[in-house]
VOLOMI-826530 format. One line per 10 residues: their letters; for each residue x, y, z of C-alpha. Coordinates in nm, 3 decimals, decimal comma. Layout:
<sites>
A = X Y Z ~ ...;
</sites>
This chain:
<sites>
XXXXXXXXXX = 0,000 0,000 0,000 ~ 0,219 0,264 -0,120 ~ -0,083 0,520 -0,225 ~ 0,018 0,876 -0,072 ~ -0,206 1,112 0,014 ~ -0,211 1,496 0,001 ~ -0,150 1,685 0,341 ~ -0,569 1,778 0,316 ~ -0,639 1,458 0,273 ~ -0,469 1,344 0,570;
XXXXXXXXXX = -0,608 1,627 0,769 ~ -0,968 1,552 0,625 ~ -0,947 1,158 0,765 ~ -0,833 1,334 1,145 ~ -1,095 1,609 1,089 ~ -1,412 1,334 1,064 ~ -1,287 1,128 1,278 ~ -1,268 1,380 1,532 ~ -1,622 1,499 1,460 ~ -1,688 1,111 1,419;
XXXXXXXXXX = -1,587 1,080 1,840 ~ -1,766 1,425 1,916 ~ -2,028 1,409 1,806 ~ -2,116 1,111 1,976 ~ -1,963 1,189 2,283 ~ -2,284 1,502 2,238 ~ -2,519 1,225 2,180 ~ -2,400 1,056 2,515 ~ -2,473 1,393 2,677 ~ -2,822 1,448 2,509;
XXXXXXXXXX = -2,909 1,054 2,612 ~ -2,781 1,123 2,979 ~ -3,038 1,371 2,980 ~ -3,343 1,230 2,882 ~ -3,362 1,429 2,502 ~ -3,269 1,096 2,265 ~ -3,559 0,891 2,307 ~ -3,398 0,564 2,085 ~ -3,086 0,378 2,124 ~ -2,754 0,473 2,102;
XXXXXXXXXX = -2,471 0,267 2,007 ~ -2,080 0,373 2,048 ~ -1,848 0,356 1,743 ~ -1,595 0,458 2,005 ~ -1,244 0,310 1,923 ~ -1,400 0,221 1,546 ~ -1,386 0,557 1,368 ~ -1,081 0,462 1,165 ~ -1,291 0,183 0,978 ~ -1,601 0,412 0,886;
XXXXXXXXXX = -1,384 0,712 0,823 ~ -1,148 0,552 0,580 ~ -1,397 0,340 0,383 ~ -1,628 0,577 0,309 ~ -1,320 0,833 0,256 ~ -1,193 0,566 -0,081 ~ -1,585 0,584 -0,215 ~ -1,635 0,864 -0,498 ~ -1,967 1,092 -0,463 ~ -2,162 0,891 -0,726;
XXXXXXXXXX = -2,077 0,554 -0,530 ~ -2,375 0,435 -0,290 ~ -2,343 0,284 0,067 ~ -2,538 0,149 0,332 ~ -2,404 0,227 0,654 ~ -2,500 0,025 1,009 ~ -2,588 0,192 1,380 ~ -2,249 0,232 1,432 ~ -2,104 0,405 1,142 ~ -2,201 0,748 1,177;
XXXXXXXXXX = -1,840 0,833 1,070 ~ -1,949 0,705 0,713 ~ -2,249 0,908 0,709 ~ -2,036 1,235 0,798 ~ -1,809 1,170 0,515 ~ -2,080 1,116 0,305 ~ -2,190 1,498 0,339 ~ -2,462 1,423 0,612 ~ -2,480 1,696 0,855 ~ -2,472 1,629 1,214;
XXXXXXXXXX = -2,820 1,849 1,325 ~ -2,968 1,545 1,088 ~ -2,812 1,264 1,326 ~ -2,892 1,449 1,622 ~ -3,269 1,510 1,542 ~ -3,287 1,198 1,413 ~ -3,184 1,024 1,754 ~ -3,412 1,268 1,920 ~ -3,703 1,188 1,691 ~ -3,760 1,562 1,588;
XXXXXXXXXX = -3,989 1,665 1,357 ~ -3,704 1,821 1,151 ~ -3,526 1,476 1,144 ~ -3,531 1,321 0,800 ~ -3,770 1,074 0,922 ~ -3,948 1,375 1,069 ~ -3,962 1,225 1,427 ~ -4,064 0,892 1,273 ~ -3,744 0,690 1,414 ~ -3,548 0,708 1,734;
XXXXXXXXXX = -3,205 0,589 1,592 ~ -3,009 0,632 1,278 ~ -3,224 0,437 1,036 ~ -3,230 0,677 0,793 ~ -3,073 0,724 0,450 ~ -3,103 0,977 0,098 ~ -3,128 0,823 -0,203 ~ -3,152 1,094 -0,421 ~ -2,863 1,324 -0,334 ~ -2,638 1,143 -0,116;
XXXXXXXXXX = -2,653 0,790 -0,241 ~ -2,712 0,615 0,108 ~ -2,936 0,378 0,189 ~ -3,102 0,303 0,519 ~ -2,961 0,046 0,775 ~ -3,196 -0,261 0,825 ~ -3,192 -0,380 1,184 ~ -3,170 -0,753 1,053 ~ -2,854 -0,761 1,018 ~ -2,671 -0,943 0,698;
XXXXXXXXXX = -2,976 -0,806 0,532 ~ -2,814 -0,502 0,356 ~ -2,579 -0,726 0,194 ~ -2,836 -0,851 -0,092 ~ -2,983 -0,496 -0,089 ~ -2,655 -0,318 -0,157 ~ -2,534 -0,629 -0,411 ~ -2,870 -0,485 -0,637 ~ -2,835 -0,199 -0,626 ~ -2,408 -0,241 -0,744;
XXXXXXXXXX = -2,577 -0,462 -1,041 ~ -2,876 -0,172 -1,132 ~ -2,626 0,046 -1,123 ~ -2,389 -0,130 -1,407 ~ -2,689 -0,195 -1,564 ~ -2,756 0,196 -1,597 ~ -2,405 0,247 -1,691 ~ -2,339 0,458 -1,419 ~ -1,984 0,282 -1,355 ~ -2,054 0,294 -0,975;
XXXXXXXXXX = -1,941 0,075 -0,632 ~ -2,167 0,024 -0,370 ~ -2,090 -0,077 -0,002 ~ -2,234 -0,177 0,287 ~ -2,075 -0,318 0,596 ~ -2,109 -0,624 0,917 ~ -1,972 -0,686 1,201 ~ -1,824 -1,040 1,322 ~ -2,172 -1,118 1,463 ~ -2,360 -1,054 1,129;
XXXXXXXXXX = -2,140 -1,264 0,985 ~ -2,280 -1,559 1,116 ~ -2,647 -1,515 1,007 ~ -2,766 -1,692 0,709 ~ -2,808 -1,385 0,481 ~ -2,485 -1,315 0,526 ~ -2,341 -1,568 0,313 ~ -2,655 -1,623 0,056 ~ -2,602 -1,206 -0,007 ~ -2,216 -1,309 -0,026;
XXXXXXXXXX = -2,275 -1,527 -0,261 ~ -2,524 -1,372 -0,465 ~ -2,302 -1,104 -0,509 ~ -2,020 -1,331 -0,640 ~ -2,251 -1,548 -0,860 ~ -2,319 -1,150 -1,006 ~ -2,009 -1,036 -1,024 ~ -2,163 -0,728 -0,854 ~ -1,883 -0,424 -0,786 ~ -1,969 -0,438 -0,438;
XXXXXXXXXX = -1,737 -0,411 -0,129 ~ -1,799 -0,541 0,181 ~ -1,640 -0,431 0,527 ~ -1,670 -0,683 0,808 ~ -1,538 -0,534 1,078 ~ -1,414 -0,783 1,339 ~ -1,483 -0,564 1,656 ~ -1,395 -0,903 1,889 ~ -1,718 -0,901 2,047 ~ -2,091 -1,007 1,910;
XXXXXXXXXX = -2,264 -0,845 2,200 ~ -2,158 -1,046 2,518 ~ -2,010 -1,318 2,292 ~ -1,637 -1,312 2,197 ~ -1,546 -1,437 1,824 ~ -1,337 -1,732 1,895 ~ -1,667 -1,877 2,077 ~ -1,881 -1,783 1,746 ~ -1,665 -1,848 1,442 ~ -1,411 -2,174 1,447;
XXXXXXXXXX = -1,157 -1,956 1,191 ~ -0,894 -1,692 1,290 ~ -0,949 -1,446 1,022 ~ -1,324 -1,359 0,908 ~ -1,131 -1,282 0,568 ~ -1,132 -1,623 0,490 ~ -1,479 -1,712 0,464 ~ -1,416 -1,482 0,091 ~ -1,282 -1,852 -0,044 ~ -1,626 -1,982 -0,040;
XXXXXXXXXX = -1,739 -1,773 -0,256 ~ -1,391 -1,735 -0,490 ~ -1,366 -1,370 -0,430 ~ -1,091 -1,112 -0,321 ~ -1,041 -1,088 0,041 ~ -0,806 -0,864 0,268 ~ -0,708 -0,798 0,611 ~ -0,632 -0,464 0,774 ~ -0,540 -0,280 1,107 ~ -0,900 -0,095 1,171;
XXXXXXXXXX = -0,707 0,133 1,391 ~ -0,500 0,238 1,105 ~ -0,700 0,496 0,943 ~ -0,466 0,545 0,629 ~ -0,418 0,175 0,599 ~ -0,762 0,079 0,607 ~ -0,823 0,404 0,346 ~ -0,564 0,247 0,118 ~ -0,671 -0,088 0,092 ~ -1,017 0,033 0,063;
XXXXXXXXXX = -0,932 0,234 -0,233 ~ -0,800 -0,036 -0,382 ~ -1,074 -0,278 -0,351 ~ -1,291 0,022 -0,467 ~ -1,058 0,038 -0,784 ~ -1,100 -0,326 -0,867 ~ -1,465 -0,358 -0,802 ~ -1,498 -0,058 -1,062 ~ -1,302 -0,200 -1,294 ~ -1,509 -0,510 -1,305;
XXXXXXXXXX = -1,320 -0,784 -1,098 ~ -1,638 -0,887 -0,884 ~ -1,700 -0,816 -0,496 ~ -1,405 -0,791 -0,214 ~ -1,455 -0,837 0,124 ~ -1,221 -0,648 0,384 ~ -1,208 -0,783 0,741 ~ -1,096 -0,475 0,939 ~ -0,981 -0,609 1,326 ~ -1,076 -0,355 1,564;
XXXXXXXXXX = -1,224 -0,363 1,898 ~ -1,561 -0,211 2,038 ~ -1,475 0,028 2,351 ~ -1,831 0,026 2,448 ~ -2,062 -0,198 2,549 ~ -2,343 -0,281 2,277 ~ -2,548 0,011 2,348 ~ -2,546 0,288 2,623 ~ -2,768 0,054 2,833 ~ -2,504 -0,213 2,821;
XXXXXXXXXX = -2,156 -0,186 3,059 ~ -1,976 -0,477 2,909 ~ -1,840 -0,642 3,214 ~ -1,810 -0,946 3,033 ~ -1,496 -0,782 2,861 ~ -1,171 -0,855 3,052 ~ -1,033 -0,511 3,197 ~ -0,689 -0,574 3,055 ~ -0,864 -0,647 2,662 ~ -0,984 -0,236 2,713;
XXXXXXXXXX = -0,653 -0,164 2,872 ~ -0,487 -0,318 2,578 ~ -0,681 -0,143 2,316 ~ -0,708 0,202 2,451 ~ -0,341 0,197 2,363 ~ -0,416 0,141 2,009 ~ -0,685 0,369 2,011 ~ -0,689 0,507 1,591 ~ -0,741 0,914 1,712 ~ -0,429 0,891 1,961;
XXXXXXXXXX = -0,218 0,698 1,717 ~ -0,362 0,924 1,422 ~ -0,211 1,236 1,547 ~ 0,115 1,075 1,689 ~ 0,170 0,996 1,320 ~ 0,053 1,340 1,154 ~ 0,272 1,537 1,437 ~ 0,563 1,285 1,337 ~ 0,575 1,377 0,970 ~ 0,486 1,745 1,096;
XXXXXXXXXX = 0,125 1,740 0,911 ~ -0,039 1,883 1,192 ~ 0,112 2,104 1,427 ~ -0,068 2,283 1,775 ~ -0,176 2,574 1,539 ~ -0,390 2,391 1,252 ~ -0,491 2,093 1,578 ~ -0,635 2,429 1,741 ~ -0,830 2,500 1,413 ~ -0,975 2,197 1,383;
XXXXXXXXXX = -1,076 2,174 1,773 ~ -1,255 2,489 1,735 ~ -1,427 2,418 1,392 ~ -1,562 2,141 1,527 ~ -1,693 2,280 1,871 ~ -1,834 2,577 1,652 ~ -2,031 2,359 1,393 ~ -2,141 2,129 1,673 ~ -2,250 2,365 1,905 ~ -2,477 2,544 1,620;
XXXXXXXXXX = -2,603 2,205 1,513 ~ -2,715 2,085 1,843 ~ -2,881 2,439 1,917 ~ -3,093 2,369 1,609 ~ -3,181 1,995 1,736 ~ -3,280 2,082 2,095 ~ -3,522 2,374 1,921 ~ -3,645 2,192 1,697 ~ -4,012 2,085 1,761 ~ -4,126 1,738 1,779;
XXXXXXXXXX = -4,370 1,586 1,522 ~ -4,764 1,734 1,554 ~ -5,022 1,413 1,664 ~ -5,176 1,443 1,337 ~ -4,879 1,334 1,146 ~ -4,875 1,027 1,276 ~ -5,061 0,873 0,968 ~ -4,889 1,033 0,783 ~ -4,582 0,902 0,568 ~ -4,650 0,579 0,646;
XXXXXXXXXX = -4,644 0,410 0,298 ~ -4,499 0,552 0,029 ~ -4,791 0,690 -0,213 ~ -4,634 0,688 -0,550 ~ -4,509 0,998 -0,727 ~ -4,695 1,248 -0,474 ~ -4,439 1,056 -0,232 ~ -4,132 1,053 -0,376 ~ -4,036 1,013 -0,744 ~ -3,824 0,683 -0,861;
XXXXXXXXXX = -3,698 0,666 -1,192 ~ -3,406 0,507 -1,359 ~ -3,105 0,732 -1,427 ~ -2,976 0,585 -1,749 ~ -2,581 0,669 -1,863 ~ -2,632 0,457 -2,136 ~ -2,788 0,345 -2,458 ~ -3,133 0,106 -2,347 ~ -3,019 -0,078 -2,706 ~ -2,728 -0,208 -2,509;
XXXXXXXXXX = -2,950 -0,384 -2,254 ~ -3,256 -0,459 -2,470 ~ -3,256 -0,701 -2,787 ~ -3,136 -0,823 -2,981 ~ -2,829 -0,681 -2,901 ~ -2,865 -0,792 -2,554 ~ -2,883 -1,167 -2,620 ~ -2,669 -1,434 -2,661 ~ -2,686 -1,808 -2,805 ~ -2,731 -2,042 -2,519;
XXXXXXXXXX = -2,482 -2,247 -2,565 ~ -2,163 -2,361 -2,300 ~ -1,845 -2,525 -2,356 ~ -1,726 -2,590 -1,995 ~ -1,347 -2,662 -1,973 ~ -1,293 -3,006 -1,789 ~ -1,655 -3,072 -1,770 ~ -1,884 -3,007 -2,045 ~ -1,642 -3,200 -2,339 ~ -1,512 -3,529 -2,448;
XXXXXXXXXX = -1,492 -3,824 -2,648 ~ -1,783 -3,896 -2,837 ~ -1,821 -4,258 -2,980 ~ -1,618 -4,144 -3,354 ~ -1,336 -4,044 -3,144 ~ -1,407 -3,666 -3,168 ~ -1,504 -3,410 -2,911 ~ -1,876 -3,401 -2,763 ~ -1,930 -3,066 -2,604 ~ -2,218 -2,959 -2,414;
XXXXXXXXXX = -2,475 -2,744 -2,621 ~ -2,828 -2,654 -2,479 ~ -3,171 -2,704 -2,673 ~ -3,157 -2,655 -3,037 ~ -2,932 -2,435 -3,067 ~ -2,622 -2,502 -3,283 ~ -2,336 -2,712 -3,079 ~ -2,018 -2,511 -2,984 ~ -1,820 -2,721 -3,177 ~ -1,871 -2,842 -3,556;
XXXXXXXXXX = -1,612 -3,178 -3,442 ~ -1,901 -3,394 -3,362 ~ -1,923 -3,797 -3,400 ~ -2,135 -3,945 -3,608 ~ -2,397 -4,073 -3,254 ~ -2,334 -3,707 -3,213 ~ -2,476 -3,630 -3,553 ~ -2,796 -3,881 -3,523 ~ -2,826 -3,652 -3,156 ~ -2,868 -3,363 -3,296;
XXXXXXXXXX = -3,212 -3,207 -3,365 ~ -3,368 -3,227 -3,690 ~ -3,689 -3,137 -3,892 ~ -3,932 -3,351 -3,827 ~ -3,943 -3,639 -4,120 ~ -4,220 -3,571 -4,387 ~ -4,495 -3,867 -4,440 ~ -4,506 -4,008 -4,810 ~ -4,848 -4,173 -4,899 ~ -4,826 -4,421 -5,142;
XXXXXXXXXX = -5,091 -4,618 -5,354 ~ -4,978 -5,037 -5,384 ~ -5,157 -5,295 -5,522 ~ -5,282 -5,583 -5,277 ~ -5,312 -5,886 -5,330 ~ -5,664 -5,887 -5,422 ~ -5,616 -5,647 -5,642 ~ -5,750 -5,338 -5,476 ~ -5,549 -5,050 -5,386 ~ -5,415 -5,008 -5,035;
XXXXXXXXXX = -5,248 -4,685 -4,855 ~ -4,913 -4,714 -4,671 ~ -4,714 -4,473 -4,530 ~ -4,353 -4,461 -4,588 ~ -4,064 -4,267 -4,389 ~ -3,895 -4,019 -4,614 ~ -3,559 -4,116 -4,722 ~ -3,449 -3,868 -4,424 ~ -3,446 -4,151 -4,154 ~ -3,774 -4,125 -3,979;
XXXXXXXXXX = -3,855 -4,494 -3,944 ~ -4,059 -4,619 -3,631 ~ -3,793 -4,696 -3,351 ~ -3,839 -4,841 -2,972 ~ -3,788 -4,494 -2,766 ~ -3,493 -4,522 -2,492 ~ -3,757 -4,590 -2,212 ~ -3,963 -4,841 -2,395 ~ -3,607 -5,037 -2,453 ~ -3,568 -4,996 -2,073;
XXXXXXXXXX = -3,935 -5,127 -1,998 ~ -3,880 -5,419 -2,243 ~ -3,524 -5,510 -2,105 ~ -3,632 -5,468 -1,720 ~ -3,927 -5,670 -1,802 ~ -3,701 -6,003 -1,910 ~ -3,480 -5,996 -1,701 ~ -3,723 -5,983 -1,372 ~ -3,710 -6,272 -1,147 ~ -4,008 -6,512 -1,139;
XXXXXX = -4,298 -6,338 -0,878 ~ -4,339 -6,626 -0,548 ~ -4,595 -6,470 -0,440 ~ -4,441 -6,385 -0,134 ~ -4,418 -6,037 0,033 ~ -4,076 -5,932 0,234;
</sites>
């Protein structure tokens, strides 16, 4: 991974994850207090993994993030008054107060699409949407992510495979966060590395530091790069750890203290700015600029979400199901020509040679390949059984006129000189020879 980055780049990756860690560390607050009425779940000690992912995706590229990748969602362009109303179900929210957590998304501007609390689920959701959008020619990458819990759920691999089958340019981030609620991962998954489960399904695979915000942007961008250039899906397992319990209501004393002692070391922020100060990217002056930018934009975005109003009573119908047009308009955004996809330019003989499998030795000595219905065979090399095979036009009936032997005239019907004399079918030989060779009936039942 020897992609370099410009000095704003690196600065932009410390900037979200900064607001990444703030702004939840506001949400904590706001909970504390009684003002988010939904759950709230800590990406604390993660931010590297949602920050550089989302960082290696271009604007036109689509994601779906999970509950705990609001760094993904800030790097998207989504504005943190829209995760704090959200979490406070506010009628300025984008659900307008219709959802307590972050299950929210923008499909028109931003590209994102909602989290599904069944987890694995988003897999086969994002996998479509990668294939409509090479369908529309809109050259894009979609990506979604799971944690070491998800997966283990059986979605998980059918979307996995799905996507493989499809050669969908999809990447998927499992990030290996060492704990599936109260259950660790060697007690869940009898493999070291998640990564590995990418062989099932002959696809790319790699393995990263999650606490190594550059090196998880620079793999990321790679797998990005190759799924846009056609080579199929790529799964990154990103090891990690979660610093928090599974949600705010959770303490996680099932986690050994010296496991958090161990990782706070490592924590990606700490080790973030140890490197930028080492290769004199950031220095007290522009760390001061950032500290205040973010206490400035936060402070004006939470303003707006604690005066926000909450949702009237009679919008509570409202919104419910999606009407149509008068709801939201859906239509296909096509970057190429509908020939292309429609046919006859679209379709293809259906016929498959398969190397090792679908050819050999017919009965002259010469090569048999698979070919499907009547279509012609993939190769003209065919044996002489091969030959008699082989569809044909059904044989033409000749009536003839003979004389019997009385005299009169009698009708018989002759094959045509194409070979369509009366012959035993293949299960009326298998009747006939089943038949003879049957043992003698006793009369007894066993």
């Amino acid at each position: 991974m020897k992609k370099q980055l410009t000095r704003q780049q690196y600065l932009d990756l410390y900037y979200y994850m900064r607001l990444n860690r703030t702004v939840e560390d506001t949400m904590v607050k706001l909970f504390r207090q009684n003002k988010i009425v939904g759950g709230l779940y800590s990406s604390e000690g993660q931010e590297g993994i949602s920050v550089g992912t989302a960082y290696a995706l271009e604007k036109k590229d689509w994601m779906a993030p999970m509950i705990r990748n609001i760094g993904a969602l800030l790097v998207k362009g989504v504005p943190p008054r829209d995760i704090f109303t959200q979490h406070m179900a506010k009628y300025t929210s984008p659900t307008r107060g219709k959802d307590g957590t972050s299950h929210f998304g923008d499909l028109e501007n931003l590209h994102i699409v909602s989290p599904i609390s069944m987890l694995g689920d988003l897999i086969p959701v994002i996998t479509g949407v990668a294939m409509a959008g090479r369908y529309l020619g809109q050259k894009i990458v979609a990506m979604t992510w799971i944690g070491d819990g998800g997966s283990s759920t059986g979605v998980f691999h059918e979307g996995l495979n799905f996507a493989a089958s499809q050669n969908a340019p999809f990447v998927l981030i499992l990030e290996n966060n060492q704990w599936a609620y109260s259950t660790p991962v060697k007690r869940q998954v009898p493999v070291k590395d998640l990564a590995d489960r990418a062989k099932a399904y002959g696809i790319a695979s790699y393995i990263v530091d999650g606490n190594d915000v550059v090196a998880v942007y620079n793999t990321t961008k790679e797998a990005v790069d190759r799924a846009r250039a056609g080579e199929g899906p790529i799964l990154i397992e990103a090891k990690s750890m979660r610093m928090r319990g599974h949600a705010q209501h959770d303490p996680a004393e099932y986690v050994p203290k010296e496991m958090f002692e161990y990782w706070k070391a490592r924590d990606p922020i700490v080790l973030y700015e140890k490197f930028l100060t080492g290769e004199k990217l950031l220095d007290a002056k522009s760390k001061k600029e950032i500290d205040e930018r973010i206490e400035t934009l936060l402070t004006k975005e939470r303003d707006f979400a604690e005066n926000s109003p909450m949702p009237p009573a009679e919008f509570a119908n409202e919104g419910v199901y999606c009407t149509g047009d008068e709801c939201h308009k859906i239509a296909a955004k096509w970057e190429r020509s509908k020939a292309e996809v429609t046919p006859p330019r679209s379709s293809i003989a259906a016929v498959w040679s398969v190397e090792g499998f679908g050819e050999g030795k017919g009965s002259a000595g010469k090569n048999a390949p698979i070919h499907f219905g009547d279509t012609t065979p993939a190769s003209p090399e065919l044996g002489e059984n091969e030959s008699k095979l082989a569809p044909k036009t059904p044989a033409k009936t000749v009536v003839k006129k003979v004389a019997g032997s009385n005299g009169k005239s009698k009708t018989h019907a002759s094959a045509a000189k194409n070979g369509a004399s009366r012959k035993e079918s293949a299960h009326q030989i298998a009747a006939r020879v089943a038949k003879k060779s049957a043992p003698a009936s006793t009369g007894k039942r066993r």
